[in-house]
N, C-alpha and C positions, 0 to 999 in steps of 0.2 A: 300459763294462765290465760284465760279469756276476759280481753279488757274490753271498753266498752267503745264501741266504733265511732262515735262522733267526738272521742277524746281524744285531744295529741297527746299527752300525756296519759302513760300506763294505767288507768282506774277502772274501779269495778265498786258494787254496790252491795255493799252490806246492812244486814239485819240494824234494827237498834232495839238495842235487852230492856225490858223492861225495870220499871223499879227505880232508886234514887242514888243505887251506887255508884261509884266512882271509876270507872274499869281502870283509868291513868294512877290511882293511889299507888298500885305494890309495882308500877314499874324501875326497873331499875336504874333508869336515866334522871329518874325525881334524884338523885345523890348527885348529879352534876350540875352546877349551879346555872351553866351555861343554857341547860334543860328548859322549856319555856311549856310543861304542860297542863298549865291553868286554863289558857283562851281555849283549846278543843275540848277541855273537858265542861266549861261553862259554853259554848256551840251544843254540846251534845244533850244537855243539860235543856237546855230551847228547843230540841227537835223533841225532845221526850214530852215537854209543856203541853207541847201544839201537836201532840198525838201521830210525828213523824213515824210512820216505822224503816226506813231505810236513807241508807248514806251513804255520801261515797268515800270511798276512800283510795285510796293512793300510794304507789310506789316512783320514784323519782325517775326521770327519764336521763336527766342529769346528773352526769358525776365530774367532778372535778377530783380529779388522782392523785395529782401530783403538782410538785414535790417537793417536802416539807421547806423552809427557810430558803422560799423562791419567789414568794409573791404572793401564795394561793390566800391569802388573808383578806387581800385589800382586791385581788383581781372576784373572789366571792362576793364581797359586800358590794363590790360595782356592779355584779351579775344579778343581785334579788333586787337592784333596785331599779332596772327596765319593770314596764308597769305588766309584762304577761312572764315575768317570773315571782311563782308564791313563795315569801321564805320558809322550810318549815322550821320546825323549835329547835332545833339544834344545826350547828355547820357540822361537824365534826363526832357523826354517832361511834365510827369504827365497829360497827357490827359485822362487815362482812371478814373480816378479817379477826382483830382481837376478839369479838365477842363467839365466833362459831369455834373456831379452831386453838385459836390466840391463847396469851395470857389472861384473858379475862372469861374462859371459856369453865362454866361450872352452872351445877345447878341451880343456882339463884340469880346466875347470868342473863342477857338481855335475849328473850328469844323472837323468831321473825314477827309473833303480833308486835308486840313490844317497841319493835322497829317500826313497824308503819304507823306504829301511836305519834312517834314523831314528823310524820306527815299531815294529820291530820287536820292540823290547821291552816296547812296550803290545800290541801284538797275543800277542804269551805270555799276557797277564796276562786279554784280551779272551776267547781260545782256552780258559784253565783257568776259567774265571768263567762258570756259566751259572742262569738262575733255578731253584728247586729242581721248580718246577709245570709250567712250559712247558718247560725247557730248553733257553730259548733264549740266547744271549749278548747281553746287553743292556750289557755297559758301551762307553762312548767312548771316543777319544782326541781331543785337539786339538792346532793349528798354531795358535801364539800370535804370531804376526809383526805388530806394530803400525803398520807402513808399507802393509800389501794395500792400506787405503782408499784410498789417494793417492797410492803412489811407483809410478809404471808406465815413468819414465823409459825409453827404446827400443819402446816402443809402435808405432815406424812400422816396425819389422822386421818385425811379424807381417802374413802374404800379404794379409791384409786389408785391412790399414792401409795398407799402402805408396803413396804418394802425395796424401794426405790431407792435410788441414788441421790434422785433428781426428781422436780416433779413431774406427772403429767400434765397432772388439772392444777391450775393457777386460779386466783382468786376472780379473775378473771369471764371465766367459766361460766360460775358461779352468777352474778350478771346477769352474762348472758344468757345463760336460760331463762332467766323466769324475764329480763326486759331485752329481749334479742334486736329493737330497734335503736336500743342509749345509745346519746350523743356522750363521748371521752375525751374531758378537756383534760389536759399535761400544759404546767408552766414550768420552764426549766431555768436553771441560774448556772453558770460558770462552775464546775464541780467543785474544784478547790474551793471557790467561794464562800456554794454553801456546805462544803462540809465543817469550813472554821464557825460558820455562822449558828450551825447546829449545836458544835462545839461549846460556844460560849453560851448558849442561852440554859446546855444542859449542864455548864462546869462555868460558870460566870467569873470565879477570884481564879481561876487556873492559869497559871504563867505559862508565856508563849513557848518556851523550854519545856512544861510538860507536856504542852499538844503537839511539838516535835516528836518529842520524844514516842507518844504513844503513838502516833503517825510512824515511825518508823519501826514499832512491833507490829501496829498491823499489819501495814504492809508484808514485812518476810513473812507473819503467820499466813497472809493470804495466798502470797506463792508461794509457800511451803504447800498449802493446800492446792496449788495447783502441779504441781509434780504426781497428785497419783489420783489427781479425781477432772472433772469436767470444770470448765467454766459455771455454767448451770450450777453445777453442785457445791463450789464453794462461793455462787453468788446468794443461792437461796439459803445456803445455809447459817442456821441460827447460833451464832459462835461467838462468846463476848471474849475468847481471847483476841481475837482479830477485832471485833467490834471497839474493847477499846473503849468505851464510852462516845464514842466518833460517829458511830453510824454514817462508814462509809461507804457501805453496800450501797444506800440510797443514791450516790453521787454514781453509781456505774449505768448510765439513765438507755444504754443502748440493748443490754441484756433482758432488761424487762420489757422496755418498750418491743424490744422484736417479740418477744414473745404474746404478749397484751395483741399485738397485729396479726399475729397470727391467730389470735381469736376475734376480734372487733378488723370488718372494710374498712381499707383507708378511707372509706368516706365518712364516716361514723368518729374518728379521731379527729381531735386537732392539738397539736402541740404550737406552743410559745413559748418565744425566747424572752427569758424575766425582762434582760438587758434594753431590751424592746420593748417591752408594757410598759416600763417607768420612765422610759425616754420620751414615748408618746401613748396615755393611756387609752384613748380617743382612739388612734388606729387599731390599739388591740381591741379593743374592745367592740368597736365595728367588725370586727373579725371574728368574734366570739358570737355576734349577736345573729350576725348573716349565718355563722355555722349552725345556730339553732333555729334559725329560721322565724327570729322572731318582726314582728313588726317596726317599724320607724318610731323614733324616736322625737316627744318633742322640746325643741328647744329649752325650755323650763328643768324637763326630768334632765337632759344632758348638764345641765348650769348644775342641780343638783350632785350628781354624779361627782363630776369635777373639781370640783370647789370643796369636796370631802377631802379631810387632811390623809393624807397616803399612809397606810398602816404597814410597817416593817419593811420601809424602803434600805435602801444602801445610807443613805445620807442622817435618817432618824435612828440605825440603827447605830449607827457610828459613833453619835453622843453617848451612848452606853459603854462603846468598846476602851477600854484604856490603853491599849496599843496595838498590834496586829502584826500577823502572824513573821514569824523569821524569813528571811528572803532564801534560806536554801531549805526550808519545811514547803513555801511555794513552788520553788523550783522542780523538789523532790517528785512533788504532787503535781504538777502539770504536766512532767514528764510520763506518770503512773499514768493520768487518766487521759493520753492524749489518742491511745490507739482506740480505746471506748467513744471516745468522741467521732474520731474520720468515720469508727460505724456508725451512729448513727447519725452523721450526715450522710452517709450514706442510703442508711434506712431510708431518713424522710427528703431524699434526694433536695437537701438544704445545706449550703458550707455555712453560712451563719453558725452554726453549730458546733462549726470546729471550733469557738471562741478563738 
């Protein structure tokens, strides 16, 4: 696509239809409650009054990947609230993945307009926002979906894939074509960690004996699966007898991430260690803000930032847990995921990573 050159962020300029309908009524995303598409459709609703006929609209430049029960909750809500990121209405669309290919993938499903309806209330905000010297529009928006790194379940639908082992095209790709300049944020947590942490939020009364337990049928189901197929292929593969209810594939963070780099420059990437954002939020997130290149910060919006109670830290989530996990279900699991981890310290040439 062709975006508009004095925009940082991906945008281009569409028509506006006449008449007094609602184009956001039959979207699919109006069923999540999380959904926010009243404000663009009363914006749209004003340009129609005062006889606008064009608008802009917007695909995000930002994506935040990954991975699930790591942080990406609390490290999102710190990210819309620097003054040159627009939130859109949703964190969490899962379009590029559940909604094209996925289990949510059908014909009343969300399709790509559908998807950028959820932009459109950062692109108002993108559209009135320009630097006072250049005037150019410099603010963002982001897709905060913490599954992109890993969940591509239906992979083999896409033309490319179809008869494969393994994939070619990852969701990845996908991205990449139509925004080949996104900035790919990854926060990562301890594997074991969060694989219990996912564990309990999706099995909350489940006793630490069952999550052993199905921890140790995964496991053999997954090197079982490795005796007569590739890494790739039993990492991408959509199997709930190894799943488990665990979704431990997500915690294998060096399989994806090499692959994601092999389509996204390391310049274009930045991963963080969770262990590090909650120790010091401040640092990471100067690190988040430099990688996007956005402007300083003043005093005021950082006190605001800060001073926000921490969403789904180790310490808040803890009050929830009623006990945690067996000491040889850790051991078991530290030893599983320790050769995944030296790769991708090796990848992002960071031992931090070996936890």
């Amino acid at each position: 696509m062709d975006y508009l050159p004095n925009y940082k962020n991906p945008c281009w300029y569409a028509k506006v239809t006449n008449g007094s309908d609602n184009p956001y009524a039959l979207n699919p995303y109006n069923r999540d409650r999380e959904a926010n598409l009243v404000d663009p459709w009363r914006a749209l609703a004003k340009k129609r009054d005062r006889g606008e006929t064009t608008r802009t609209r917007c695909l995000p430049l930002v994506y935040l990947i990954g991975v699930t029960k790591s942080g990406t909750t609390d490290l999102y809500d710190s990210i819309v609230k620097h003054t040159e990121i627009a939130e859109p209405s949703m964190k969490e669309p899962m379009w590029w993945n559940r909604f094209t290919i996925g289990e949510w993938n059908s014909p009343t499903g969300a399709t790509f307009t559908h998807y950028v309806d959820l932009f459109d209330r950062a692109s108002e905000r993108i559209e009135l926002l320009t630097d006072a010297k250049s005037l150019n529009h410099n603010v963002l928006t982001i897709d905060g979906c913490p599954a992109y790194l890993w969940d591509y379940d239906g992979w083999q639908k896409i033309p490319g894939n179809k008869g494969l082992d393994e994939p070619r095209f990852i969701l990845a790709h996908s991205i990449k074509e139509l925004v080949p300049e996104a900035k790919i944020i990854a926060i990562l947590r301890h594997p074991t960690e969060r694989l219990f942490s996912q564990f309990r939020m999706k099995r909350p009364t489940a006793s630490v004996q069952n999550f052993h337990e199905r921890v140790v049928q995964a496991l053999d189901a997954f090197r079982d699966c490795l005796l007569n197929h590739t890494l790739r292929h039993c990492t991408y593969k959509d199997d709930y007898q190894y799943e488990r209810q665990l979704y431990f594939r997500a915690s294998l963070y060096s399989v994806y991430l090499e692959d994601w780099l092999k389509v996204f420059p390391k310049e274009q990437v930045l991963v963080l260690k969770a262990e590090d954002y909650y120790f010091d939020r401040r640092s990471s997130l100067e690190q988040v803000f430099k990688f996007l290149e956005l402007g300083p910060l003043k005093a005021k919006t950082w006190n605001i930032i800060l001073a926000a109670k921490v969403k789904n830290s180790k310490q808040s989530y803890a009050l929830r847990l009623k006990d945690d996990m067996l000491n040889s279900t850790r051991e078991m699991l530290n030893t599983f995921f320790q050769p995944y981890n030296e790769r991708l310290a090796e990848i992002l040439k960071d031992k931090r990573f070996l936890w």
